[in-house]
Structures are given as C-alpha cells and as structure tokens.
C-alpha positions, 0 to 999 in steps of 0.5 A: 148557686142553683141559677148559675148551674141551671145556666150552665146546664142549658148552656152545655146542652146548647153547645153540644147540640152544635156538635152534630149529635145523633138524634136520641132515641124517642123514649127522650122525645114528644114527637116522632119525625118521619120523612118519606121520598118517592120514586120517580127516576131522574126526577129524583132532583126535584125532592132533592131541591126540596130538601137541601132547602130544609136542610140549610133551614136547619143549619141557621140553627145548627151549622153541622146539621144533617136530615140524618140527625133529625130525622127519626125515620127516612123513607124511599123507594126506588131513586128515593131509596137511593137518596135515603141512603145517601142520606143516612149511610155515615161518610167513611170520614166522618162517621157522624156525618152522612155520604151526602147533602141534598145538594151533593146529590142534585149534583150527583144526578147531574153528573151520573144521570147521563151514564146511568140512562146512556140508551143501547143504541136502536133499542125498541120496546119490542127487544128483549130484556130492559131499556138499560143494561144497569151496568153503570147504575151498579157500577156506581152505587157499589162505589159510593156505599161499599160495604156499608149495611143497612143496620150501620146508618145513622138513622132508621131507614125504611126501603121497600123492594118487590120480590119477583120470585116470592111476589110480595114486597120485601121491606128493608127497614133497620126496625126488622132486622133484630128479628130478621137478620137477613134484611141486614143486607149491604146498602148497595144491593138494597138500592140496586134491589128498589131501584130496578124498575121493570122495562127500565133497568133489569131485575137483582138477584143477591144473596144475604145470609142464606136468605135470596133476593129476586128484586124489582122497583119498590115503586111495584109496591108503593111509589110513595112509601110515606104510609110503609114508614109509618106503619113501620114506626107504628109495629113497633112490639113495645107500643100496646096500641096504635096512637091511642086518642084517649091516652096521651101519646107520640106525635108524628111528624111527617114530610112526605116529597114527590118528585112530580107528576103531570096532570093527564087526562083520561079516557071516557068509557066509550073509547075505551070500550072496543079496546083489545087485550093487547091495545091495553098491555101494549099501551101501558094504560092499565099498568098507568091506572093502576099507578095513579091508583095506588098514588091516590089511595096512599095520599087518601089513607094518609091525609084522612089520617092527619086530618082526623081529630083523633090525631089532631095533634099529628103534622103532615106536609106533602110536597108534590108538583102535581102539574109537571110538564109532560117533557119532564115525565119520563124517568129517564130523560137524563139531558142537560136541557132537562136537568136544569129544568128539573132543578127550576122545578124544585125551586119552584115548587118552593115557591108554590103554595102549601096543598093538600089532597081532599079526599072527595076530589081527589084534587089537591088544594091550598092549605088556609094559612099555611103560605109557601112550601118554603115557609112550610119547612122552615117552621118544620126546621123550627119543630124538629130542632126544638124536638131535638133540643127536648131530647138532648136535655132529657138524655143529660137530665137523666145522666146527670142523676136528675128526675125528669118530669115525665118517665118515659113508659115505652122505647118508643117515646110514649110518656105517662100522664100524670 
C-alpha cells in the first residue's frame, strides 16, 4: 500500500506542476534563482531573443511555463525594467500568467519602437530639453500595465531608478516594500522612472503615498543590475549572514543578459592631453568611460564572486554580445532594417559560445566545456524546473502532515545540517 500512495504522491505533484503553479517560496528550496536584464534601449530585443529561448526550453518540460514562475528574482533596468515588468506584472485575464512572453515583447519593440523614438523633426543636441518628447513611451506602458503595483507581481522584482532631486538611486524592489510603502509604487510609473534616460527621453516626476519621485534612467546607477539583485536577495533580515561558506547554505542561481555593446577603441594619453573641458563635456567621452567602467566593475564584482571556492557551489551565466556592430549601437535606431538586425543578433548570440569575463583582462573568454549559450540555457531550464519540482514536493510534504527531511531554518530557504 505504501508504494502505490508513494506513486501517487509523485504523480499528483507532477500534475500539478503543469498547472503553471507559482514558484513556492524559497524556505521550500536549495537554490535561489535570480535573473537580471540590462538596459540598452531598442536593443532590448537581443535579451528578449535570448530569453524566449529559455522560456520554450522550460516549456518542453512544462507546456504552461513562464520565467515569472521560475524565476525567484527578476531584475532590470531602464528597457530591462520595462521587460521586467512585462514579465512579472499578471495578465488582467489570466492572474497567473504574465502580460507577456519573450516573444510577445520582440514583437512589442517591433511595433511600438518606431512610435516611441519618432525624432522631433530638426532637432539637434544643441536645443533645449530631450531627443524625445516621451509622450507615446508613456502613452503606451500606462495602457499596457494600468493600474498594476509592483507589490501584485508574480514574482520578486527589482527596478533601480535615479533620484535627480535626492541624487541617489531609488530601488524598487518587492523586498522593501514591507518596510517602505511608498516603493509600492504602480508599475508604470516605475518604468517610465528607470526608463528616463537623460538626453533621450525627459525626467519623471510622480508622487506615491506622499513620497515624491524625481526619476531618471536606472542605467545613471547601474546599466546592469545583476550585482543590485543579489545584494537585494542577500539583505534579507532574516539571513544572520551573507552565504556563509562554513555552513551549508542557499545557492544562487543567476543569469544575467545584455543587450550588447560594440567593441570601441580608446584613446592614448597623448591625444587626450590638450583636450578641453568643453571637448570632453561636448563629446561624451567622459560620460562613456564612465559607463564602460561601471559595466566592467559590475561584471569584475560578479565573476570574482561565482568563481570564488567559497561560493563554488553558486552558478552564473552571462549572456552578452560584446562585438555588436557599431550601426547597432545607438538606443534608438528604431528602423525596420535595424529591428531584424537586432532579432539576427539575439539569434546568433545563441549560437556563440558560452564567455566569461577574466578579471585581469577584463576580456571575456570562452568558458571550457560549457558549449553554446543555447546549450547553456538549456541545462539551466533543466535546474530551475528540477528546483521547482523540489519545492513543489516539499510544500505538499508538508500540507499532507509529513516530516520533511530537512527543516527549513530561515524564510529565505537556508536549511539546517544535521
């Protein structure tokens, strides 16, 4: 009798796992799953090639399978905040099921993007005020996410902002709301907020329980949020310490996409020696080192953290196109021609092999072993359903009276040794 209720145990949890089931909480699992989106304007549709890929991986195990439901963080800023969202924010028909796909949201760029960056006609860098009015950007995302908050998504999400008024970075993170309301702010205007990027689109000013906001691009804090989103997941109060090594503890899982950058060359100190003042503010080069900087340190931190032994048992894919071609650069280049190019991009990224970055160098290099970026998410589709099958059991384990074998110590999903 005992085998055949066994059978049915695991059978009713395989079942229910094709329900689309919410990701249980990670007091239920060994590993946390963390995916992160950069910002890069337009080409926004290169991670959303990337991830409709790992999204249908998913789906050959679970057909009803969306990121939002394996995912335990979603991190983004500026466009990949807007893809966040998209991604987390519930359908108004179908509350377990997110507003969109991958593949809904390449179509998305596609269709809108022309509208969103439609230039003013004769504009120059010398006029006042941004390259875009915003007005159709706003139009659109407040249609698309209405009224949703970002404390109703399905789940975790982490969107960093600049505050222009406070300069510091505001981040909107369903972690803080608990303990600062006013972060529960509506999805929209926290798009519009990271999605602001000076010179491009005009700053956002909103106002959420008394709190005000004065808004630029999250991409002013960090282009690539990937390190915010674990610092987010590691704050948690009811974690005594960080990933302590000489404990058994959570692992992380993270993916991180770009949505590419060309390969530029720099400039010896000799040329740059008699520039002026107003050649360096006029031409964007200190702003751009600046950038590359920041992008470099955020990918030093992270991959001297997952290739450290004490975190070993942690897992961190970067996906990136580090050789983009310069035509595709710009954040707003929202031609036909230049749509599919950035379609053929993501599809080719797939193809390229798996890189990371050595932190000496700061070049990136192949990865032994570890074959395509396709085949890379493929066996993370692998992980993260395995992850959520662990869970799914031990949520029913546990409603069905029985002991589990190991006793979750913290909300977080940290167990005990034995």
């Amino acid at each position: 009798m005992a085998p055949f209720l066994l059978f049915l145990f695991v059978f009713a949890t395989q079942v229910i796992a094709g329900f689309n089931t919410k990701l249980p909480p990670l007091s239920y699992g060994n590993q946390v799953t963390i995916l992160s989106i950069d910002g890069g304007g337009i080409r926004g549709i290169v991670p959303a090639v990337v991830l409709d890929h790992l999204e249908k991986a998913l789906q050959k195990k679970d057909e009803k399978a969306t990121l939002a439901n394996y995912f335990d963080v979603i991190a983004g800023t500026s466009t990949g905040g807007l893809m966040a969202a998209m991604l987390s924010t519930p359908h108004p028909n179908h509350p377990y099921r997110p507003l969109f796909t991958p593949a809904e949201i390449v179509d998305f760029y596609k269709k809108y993007g022309p509208h969103i960056f439609n230039e003013t006609s004769g504009w120059n860098s010398t006029y006042p005020g941004p390259k875009y009015d915003g007005k159709f950007l706003h139009g659109i995302i407040r249609k698309v996410l209405k009224n949703s908050r970002l404390g109703e998504t399905l789940t975790n999400v982490v969107i960093p902002t600049f505050d222009l008024k406070k300069l510091h970075p505001v981040i909107f993170s369903n972690y803080k709301i608990m303990t600062r309301p006013s972060l529960d702010a509506k999805m929209s205007d926290i798009c519009i907020g990271t999605s602001a990027a000076p010179t491009y689109l005009p700053p956002y000013y909103f106002k959420n329980n008394d709190t005000e906001f004065n808004l630029v691009d999250g991409g002013v804090a960090a282009t690539n949020p990937a390190m915010i989103a674990v610092s987010e997941v590691t704050q948690q109060e009811k974690i005594p310490y960080i990933f302590p090594w000489w404990k058994e503890s959570t692992k992380i899982v993270l993916v991180s996409v770009g949505c590419g950058t060309s390969n530029v060359t720099g400039y010896d100190v000799k040329t740059a020696a008699n520039w002026s003042e107003a050649f360096w503010a006029a031409s964007g080069i200190a702003t751009g080192g600046y950038d590359y900087a920041a992008k470099d340190m955020t990918e030093y931190y992270l991959a001297t953290m997952f290739s450290s032994p004490r975190f070993a048992h942690n897992y961190y894919l970067r996906i990136q196109e580090y050789n983009l071609d310069p035509s595709m650069n710009n954040l707003d280049n929202a031609t036909e021609e230049n749509l599919e190019n950035l379609v053929n991009v993501g599809n080719n990224l797939l193809k390229q092999p798996v890189l990371s970055m050595n932190v000496d160098t700061f070049v990136p290099e192949k990865k032994p072993l570890e074959g395509t970026n396709a085949e890379a998410l493929e066996r993370l589709a692998e992980r993260l359903y395995n992850e959520k099958q662990v869970r799914l059991r031990k949520k029913a384990m546990e409603k069905s009276g029985r002991p589990l074998t190991e006793t979750s110590a913290f909300s977080f999903g940290r167990t005990k040794t034995s």
